[in-house]
C-alpha positions as CSV (number, residue, x, y, z in Angstrom):
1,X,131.1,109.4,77.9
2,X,130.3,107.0,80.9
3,X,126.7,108.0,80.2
4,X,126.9,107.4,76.6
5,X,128.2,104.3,77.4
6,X,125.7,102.9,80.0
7,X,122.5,103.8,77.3
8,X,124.3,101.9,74.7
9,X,124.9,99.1,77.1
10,X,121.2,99.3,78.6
11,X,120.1,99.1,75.0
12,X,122.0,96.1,74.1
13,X,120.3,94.2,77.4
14,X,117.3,94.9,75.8
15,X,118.1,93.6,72.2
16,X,119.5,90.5,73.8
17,X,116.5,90.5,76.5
18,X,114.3,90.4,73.1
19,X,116.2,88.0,71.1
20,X,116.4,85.2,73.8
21,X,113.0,85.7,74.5
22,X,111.6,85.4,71.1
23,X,113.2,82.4,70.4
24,X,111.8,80.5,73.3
25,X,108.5,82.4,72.7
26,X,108.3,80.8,69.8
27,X,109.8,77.5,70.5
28,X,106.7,77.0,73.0
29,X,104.0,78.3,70.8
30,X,104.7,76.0,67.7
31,X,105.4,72.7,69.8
32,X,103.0,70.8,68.6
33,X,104.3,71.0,65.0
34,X,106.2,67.8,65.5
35,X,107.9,66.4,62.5
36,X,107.5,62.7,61.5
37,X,110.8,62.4,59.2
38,X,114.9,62.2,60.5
39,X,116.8,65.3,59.6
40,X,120.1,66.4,60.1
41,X,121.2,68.3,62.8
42,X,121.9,72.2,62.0
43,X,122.4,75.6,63.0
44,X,120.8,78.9,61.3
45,X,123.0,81.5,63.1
46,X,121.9,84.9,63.1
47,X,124.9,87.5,62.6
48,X,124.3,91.7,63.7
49,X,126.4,94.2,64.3
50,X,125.7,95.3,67.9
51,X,126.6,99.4,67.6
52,X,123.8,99.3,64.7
53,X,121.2,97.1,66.3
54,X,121.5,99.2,69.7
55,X,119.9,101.9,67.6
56,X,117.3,99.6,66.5
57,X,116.4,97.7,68.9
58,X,112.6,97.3,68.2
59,X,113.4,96.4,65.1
60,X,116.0,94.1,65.3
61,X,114.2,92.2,68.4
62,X,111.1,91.2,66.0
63,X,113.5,90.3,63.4
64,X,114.6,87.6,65.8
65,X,110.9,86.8,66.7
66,X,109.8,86.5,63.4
67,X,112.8,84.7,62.5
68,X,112.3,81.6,64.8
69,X,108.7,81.6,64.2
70,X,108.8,81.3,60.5
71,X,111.6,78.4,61.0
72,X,108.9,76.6,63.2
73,X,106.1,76.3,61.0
74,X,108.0,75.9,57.5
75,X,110.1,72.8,59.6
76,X,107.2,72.0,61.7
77,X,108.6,72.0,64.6
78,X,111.9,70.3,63.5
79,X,113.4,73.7,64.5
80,X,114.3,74.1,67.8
81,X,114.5,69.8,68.4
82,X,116.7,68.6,65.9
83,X,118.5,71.9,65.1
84,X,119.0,75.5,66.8
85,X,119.4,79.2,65.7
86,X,122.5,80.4,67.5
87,X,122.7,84.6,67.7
88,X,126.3,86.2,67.5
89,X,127.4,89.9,67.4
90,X,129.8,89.8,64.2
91,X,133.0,90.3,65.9
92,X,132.2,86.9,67.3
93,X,132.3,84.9,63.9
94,X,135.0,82.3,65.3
95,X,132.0,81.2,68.0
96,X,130.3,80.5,65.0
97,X,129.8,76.2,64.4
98,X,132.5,74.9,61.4
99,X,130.1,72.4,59.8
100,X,126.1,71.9,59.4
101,X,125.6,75.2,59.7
102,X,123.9,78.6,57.2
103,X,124.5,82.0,58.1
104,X,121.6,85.1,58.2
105,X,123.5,88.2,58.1
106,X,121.7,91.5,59.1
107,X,123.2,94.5,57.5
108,X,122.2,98.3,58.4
109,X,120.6,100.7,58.5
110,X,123.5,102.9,59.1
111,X,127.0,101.6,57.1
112,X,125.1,99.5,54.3
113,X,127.1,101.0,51.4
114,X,124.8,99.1,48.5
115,X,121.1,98.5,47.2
116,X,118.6,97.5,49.8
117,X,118.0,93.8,49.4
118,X,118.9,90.4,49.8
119,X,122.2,89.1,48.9
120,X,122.2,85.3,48.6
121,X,126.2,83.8,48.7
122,X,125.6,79.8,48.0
123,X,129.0,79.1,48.2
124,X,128.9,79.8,52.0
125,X,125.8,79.1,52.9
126,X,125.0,82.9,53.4
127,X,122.1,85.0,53.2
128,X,122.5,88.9,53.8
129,X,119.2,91.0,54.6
130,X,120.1,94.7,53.5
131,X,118.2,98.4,54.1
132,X,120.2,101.7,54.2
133,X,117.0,102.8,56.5
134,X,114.8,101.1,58.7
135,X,112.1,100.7,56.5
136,X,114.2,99.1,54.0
137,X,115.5,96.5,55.7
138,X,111.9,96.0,57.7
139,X,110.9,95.5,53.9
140,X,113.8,93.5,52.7
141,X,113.3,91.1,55.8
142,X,109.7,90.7,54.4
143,X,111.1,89.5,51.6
144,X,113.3,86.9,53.1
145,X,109.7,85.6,55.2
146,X,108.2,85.1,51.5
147,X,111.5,83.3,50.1
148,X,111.1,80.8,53.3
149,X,107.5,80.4,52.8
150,X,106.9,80.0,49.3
151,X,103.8,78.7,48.1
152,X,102.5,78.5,51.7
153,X,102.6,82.7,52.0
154,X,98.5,83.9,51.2
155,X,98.5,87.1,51.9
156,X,99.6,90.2,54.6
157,X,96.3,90.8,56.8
158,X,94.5,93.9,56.3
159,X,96.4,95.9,59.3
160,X,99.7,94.9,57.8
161,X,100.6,92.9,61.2
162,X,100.7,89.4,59.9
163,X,101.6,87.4,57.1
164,X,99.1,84.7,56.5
165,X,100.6,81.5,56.3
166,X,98.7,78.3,55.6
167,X,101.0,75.4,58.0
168,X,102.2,73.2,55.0
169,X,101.1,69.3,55.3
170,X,98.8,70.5,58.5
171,X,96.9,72.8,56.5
172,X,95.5,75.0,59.2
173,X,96.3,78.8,59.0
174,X,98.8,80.8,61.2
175,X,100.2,84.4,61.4
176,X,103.7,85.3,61.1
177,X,104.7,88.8,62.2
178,X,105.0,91.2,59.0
179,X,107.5,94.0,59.5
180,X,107.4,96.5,57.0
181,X,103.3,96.8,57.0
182,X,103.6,96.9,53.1
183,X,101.7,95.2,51.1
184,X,102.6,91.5,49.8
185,X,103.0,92.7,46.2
186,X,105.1,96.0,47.2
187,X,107.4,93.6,49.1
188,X,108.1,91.1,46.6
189,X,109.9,94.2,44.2
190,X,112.6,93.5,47.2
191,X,115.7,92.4,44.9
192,X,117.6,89.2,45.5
193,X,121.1,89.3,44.3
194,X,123.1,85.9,43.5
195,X,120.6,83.4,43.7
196,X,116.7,83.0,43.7
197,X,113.6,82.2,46.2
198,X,114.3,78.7,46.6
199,X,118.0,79.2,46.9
200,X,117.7,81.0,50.1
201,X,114.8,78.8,51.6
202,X,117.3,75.7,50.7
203,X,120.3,77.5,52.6
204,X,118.8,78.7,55.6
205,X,116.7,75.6,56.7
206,X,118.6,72.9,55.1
207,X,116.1,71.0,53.3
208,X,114.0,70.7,56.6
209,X,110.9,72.3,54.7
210,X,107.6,69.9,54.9
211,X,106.8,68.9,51.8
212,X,103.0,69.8,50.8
């Protein structure tokens, strides 16, 4: 058990290792997206459930990678200077901030009991990404890039690394890490459930999308 134990924990150090890194990563590559227009303060926390994403962890670290770069360019840099993404475990929900804040919930692969998707919950500010396997949710994360990116999302690059993503108002063209390696057109049968495209790029970055 001690052994069992110490993996789990070594894993976790990893996932964490990942996530913190990936966020500054990104904070320093997209700093010269600087945004000319006041916003308000906010936090996007990221919610996972530890046990599961100790299983995961490659997959659960470029979640958080991709994560904060897509909140980069779609704010242009307003992420990061006017508002933060904050990573908890679930069981620490009460650490979570009380006001100006939108959840991102990651759910499975093991325990996800429903259809792989997105579940959108407007009335608190919630989005859940859902896969009962890791290619589901690496495909329902997908998803949740192209709900973000909108009309600014061209196409996945021809190894299936990148989304192609044309910086809105700047106009120059950037890559976002693409999960799944499926297609742009495979992705987009993800399902959403409770709300649409625009609902969850409206709840997860607070209306701090450059307008084109």
């Amino acid at each position: 058990m001690p052994k069992r134990r110490s993996k789990v924990d070594a894993r976790l150090g990893a996932l964490l290792a990942a996530v913190i890194l990936g966020a500054v990563g990104a904070t320093y590559a997209y700093v010269a997206f600087t945004s000319s227009r006041a916003s308000v303060p906010f936090s996007m926390v990221l919610v996972f459930d530890p046990q599961i994403a100790a299983n995961h962890v490659e997959l659960y670290s470029k979640i958080s990678y991709s994560l904060s770069v897509t909140a980069n360019v779609m704010t242009a840099g307003a992420f990061g200077n006017t508002s933060h993404l904050i990573i908890l475990e679930l069981d620490r929900m009460a650490e979570a901030p009380r006001t100006n804040s939108s959840f991102l919930v990651i759910r499975g692969p093991e325990g996800w009991p429903l259809e792989s998707g997105i579940y959108v919950i407007k009335e608190n500010s919630t989005v859940v990404v859902a896969g009962r396997s890791e290619e589901a949710l690496a495909k329902a994360f997908d998803r949740l890039l192209v709900c973000m990116i909108g009309k600014y999302a061209i196409d996945v690059d021809p190894n299936g690394q990148y989304l192609v993503v044309e910086v809105p108002v700047k106009g120059h063209k950037v890559g976002i890490p693409w999960l799944s390696g499926r297609r742009l057109d495979e992705v987009l049968k993800v399902p959403l459930f409770g709300g649409t495209d625009q609902d969850v790029a409206e709840i997860l970055l607070d209306g701090l999308m450059v307008k084109g």
